[in-house]
C-alpha positions in Angstrom: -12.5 6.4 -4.3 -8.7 6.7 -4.4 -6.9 7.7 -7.1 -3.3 6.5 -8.4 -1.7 9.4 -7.1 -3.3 9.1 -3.8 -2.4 5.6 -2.9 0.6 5.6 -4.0 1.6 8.7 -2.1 -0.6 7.4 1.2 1.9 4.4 0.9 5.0 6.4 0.7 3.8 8.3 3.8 3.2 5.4 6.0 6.8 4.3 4.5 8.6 6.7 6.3 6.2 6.8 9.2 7.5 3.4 10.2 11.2 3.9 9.5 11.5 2.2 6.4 12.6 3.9 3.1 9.7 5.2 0.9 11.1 5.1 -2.3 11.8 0.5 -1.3 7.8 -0.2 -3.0 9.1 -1.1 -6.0 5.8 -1.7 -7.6 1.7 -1.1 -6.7 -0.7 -2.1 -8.6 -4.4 -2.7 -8.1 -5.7 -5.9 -7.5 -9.7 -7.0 -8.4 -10.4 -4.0 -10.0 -8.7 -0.6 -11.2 -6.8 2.1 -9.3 -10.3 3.8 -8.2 -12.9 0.3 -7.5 -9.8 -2.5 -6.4 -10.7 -4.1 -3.2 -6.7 -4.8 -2.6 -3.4 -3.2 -3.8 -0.2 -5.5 -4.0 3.2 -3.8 -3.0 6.3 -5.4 -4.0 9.6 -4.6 -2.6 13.2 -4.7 -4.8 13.8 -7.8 -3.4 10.5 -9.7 -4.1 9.1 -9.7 -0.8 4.8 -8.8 -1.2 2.8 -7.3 1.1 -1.5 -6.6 0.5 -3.3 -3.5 1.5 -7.1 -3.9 1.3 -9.5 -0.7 0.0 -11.5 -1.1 3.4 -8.5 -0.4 5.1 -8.1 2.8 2.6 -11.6 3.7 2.9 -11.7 3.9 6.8 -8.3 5.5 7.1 -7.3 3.0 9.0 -3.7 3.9 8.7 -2.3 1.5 11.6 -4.3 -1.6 9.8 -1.8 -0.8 6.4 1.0 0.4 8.7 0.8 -3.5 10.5 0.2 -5.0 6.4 3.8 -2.7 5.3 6.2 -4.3 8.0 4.2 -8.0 7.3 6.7 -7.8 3.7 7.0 -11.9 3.4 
């Protein structure tokens, strides 16, 4: 289980770890669920562009699955 802190933070990492600016999620916030049980987060960028990281993704540290999800912004 993940807390706010942490996956916000783990987002902002993987931010800068693929060149883009870490402070551009404008918002996170859990989806199905609270910050601790949500099966997906929503990020949302300043200029309304969305992208969805799922927990399982989170819970494997599969970091290249929500790497691929970050740049998919649409």
């Amino acid at each position: 289980m993940k807390t706010q802190a942490e996956v916000e933070g783990l987002i902002q990492r993987l931010f800068r770890e693929i060149g883009s600016n870490p402070a551009e999620p404008v918002q996170i916030k859990p989806r199905d669920g609270g910050w601790e049980n949500a099966l997906s987060y929503e990020i949302t960028q300043k200029d309304g562009k969305r992208a969805r990281i799922y927990r399982r993704d989170l819970d494997d540290g599969n970091e290249q699955g929500i790497k691929t999800a970050l740049r998919g912004f649409k």
